[in-house]
N, C-alpha and C positions, 0 to 999 in steps of 0.2 A: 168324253165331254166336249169333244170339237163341235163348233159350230152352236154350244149352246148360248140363243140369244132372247134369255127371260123375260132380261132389264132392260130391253129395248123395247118395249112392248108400245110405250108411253110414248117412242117414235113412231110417227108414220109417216110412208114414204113421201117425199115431198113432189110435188107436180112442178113441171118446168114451168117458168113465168115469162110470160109474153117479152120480147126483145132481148132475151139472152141475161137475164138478170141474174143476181145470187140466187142459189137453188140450195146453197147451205142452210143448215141449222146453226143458232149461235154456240160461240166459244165453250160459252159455259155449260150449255146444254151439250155439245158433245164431251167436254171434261166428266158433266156427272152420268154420265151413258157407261164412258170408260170406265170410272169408279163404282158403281152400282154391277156393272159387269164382273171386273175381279172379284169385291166383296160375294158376288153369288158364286162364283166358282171356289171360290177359295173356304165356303160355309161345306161346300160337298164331302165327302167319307174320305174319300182317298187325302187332302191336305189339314183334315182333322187329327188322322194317324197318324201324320208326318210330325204333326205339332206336337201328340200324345207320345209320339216314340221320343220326338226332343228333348222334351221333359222329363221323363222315363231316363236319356241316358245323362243330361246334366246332375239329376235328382243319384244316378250311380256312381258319377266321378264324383260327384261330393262324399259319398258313403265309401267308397274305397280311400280318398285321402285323411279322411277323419279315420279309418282303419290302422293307417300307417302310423298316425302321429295327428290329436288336436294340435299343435301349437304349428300355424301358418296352411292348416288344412284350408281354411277359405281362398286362402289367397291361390292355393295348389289348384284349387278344383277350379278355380274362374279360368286360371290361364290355359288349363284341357279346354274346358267348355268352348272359351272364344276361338280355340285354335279350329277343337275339328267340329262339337257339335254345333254351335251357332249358324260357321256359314254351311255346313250340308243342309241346315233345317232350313234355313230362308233359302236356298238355294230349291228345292224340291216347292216351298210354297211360292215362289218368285216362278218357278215352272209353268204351277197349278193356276198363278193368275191368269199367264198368259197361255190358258189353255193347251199347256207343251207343244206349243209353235212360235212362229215368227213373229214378232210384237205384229205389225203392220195386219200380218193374218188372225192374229186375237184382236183387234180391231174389227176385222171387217162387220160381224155381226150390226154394231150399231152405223157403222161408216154407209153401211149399202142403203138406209134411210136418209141418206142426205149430208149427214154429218163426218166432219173434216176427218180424217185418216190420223192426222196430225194431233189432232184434240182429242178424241177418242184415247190413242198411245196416252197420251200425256193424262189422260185418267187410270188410263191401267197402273201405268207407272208410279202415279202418288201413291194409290189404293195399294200398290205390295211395299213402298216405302213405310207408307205408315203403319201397316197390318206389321213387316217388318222389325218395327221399331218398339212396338207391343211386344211381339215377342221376345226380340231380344233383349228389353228388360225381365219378363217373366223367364225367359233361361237366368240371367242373372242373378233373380232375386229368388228362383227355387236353391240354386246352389247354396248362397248363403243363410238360407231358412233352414238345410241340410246340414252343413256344413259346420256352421257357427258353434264357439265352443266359451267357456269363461274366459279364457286368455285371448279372445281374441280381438278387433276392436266393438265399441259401442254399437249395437243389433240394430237399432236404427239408419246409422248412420252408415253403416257398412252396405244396408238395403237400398237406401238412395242413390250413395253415391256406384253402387256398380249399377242399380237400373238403370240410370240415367247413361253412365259407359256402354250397358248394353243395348239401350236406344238406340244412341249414336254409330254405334257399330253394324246393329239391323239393318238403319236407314242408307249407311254405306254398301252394305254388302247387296240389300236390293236394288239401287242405281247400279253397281258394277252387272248383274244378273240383267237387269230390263237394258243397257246398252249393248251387253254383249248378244241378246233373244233378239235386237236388229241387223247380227250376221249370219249369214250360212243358210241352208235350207231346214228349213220348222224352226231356227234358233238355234241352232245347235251353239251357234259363238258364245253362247252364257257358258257354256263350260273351260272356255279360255281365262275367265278369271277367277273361276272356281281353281283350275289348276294352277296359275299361277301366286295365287294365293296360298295355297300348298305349299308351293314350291320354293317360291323367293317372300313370300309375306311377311316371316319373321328376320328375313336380311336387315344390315345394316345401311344400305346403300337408299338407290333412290326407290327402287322397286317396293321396298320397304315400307318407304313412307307415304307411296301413293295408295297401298292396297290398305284395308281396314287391319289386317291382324296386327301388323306393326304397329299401328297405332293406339291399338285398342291394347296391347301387352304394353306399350306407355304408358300408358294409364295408368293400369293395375299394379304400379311401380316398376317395371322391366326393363329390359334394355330398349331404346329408346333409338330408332331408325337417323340416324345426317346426324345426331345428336339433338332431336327437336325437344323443346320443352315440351310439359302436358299440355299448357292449354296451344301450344302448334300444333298438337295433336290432336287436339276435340278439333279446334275449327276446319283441319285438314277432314278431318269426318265429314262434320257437317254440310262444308262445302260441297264435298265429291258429293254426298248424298243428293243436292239439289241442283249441282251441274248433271252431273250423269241423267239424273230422271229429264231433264231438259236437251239434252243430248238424245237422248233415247228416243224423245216423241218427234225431235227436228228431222232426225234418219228416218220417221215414216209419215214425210210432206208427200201430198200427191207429185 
């Protein structure tokens, strides 16, 4: 899929302008270049799979912890979900956006018509935040639609409020994914916080509470990273989600 440039179509190359003038396209127009880009890559076969296997294996941790015992099955099967399936699933579609290379190089497609490197990124990077944060409530809310039992809390309420944790946890895990796709060759540095998320995520320390899993196992009442309250812990999401995606697109200025 490298190199596929659809959604740039509606760009054309821009001609130099007499005396050295701006030869860019505007802000916005390379923001929605970026976004229209991810969105078509991420519609393709290979990160539809990715989404169907997610679902698939959230939809199994919920049916093996209802297996073991209804009473605190939901709650069992969220804390698998957010551990491993969430961030490998955004992790593989966070790839797919940026066309399994280097953010700056999943840019160029619309960047070589005129438009900023910089703004470009910074479309790509919303488009898998949000795409993201969709999913990560839909892992959420299959577990508990699986999962739920009479003993457990009210069905509505149980659906809201982990969509909404698993939102905010998506939109975290793809800023860590699109900041890290601006190191190394093709991106490879997104694997740097896929693994340390693994690794020290569920720490009590500071590592803890900078990466989503700590915060997101706060949430779902768990142990709780520096000892942060929940709502230190949604905002700590939210935030990284919207510094990181901004971070992401400043590392690919001309």
């Amino acid at each position: 899929m490298r190199g596929e440039s659809a959604p740039v179509e509606a760009a054309q190359p821009v001609s130099p302008a007499a005396g050295g003038s701006d030869r860019r396209t505007p802000a916005l127009v390379g923001v929605r270049l970026g976004m229209e880009m991810a969105l078509s890559r991420l519609r393709a076969r290979r990160p539809l799979l990715a989404l169907g296997l997610g679902v698939a294996l959230a939809a199994a941790a919920a049916v093996i912890e209802v297996a073991f015992g209804s009473s605190g099955a939901v709650d069992r099967a969220l804390l698998a979900t957010f551990r491993l399936v969430t961030p490998i699933t955004i992790f593989a579609l966070a790839a797919d956006a940026a066309d399994r290379t280097a953010l700056r190089d999943a840019a160029w497609p619309a960047a070589r018509f005129g438009a900023s490197s910089h703004h470009v990124a910074l479309g790509i990077a919303l488009a898998t935040a949000l795409t993201a944060a969709l999913v990560g409530a839909l892992l959420a809310v299959v577990v508990v639609a699986a999962a739920w039992g009479p003993g457990a809390a009210p069905f509505i309420r149980d659906m809201l409020l982990s969509g909404w944790i698993g939102a905010l946890t998506g939109a975290a895990y793809a800023g860590w994914f699109s900041l890290g796709a601006t190191f190394l060759r093709r991106g490879l540095g997104r694997f740097v916080p896929l693994a340390a998320d693994f690794l020290f995520g569920g720490s009590a320390g500071v590592v803890g509470a900078l990466m989503p899993r700590g915060n997101a196992v706060n949430l779902l009442g768990g142990p709780s990273p520096l000892g942060l309250g929940q709502p230190a812990s949604a905002g700590l999401l939210a935030l990284s989600a919207v510094l990181l995606v901004l971070a992401a697109s400043a590392r690919c200025r001309e």
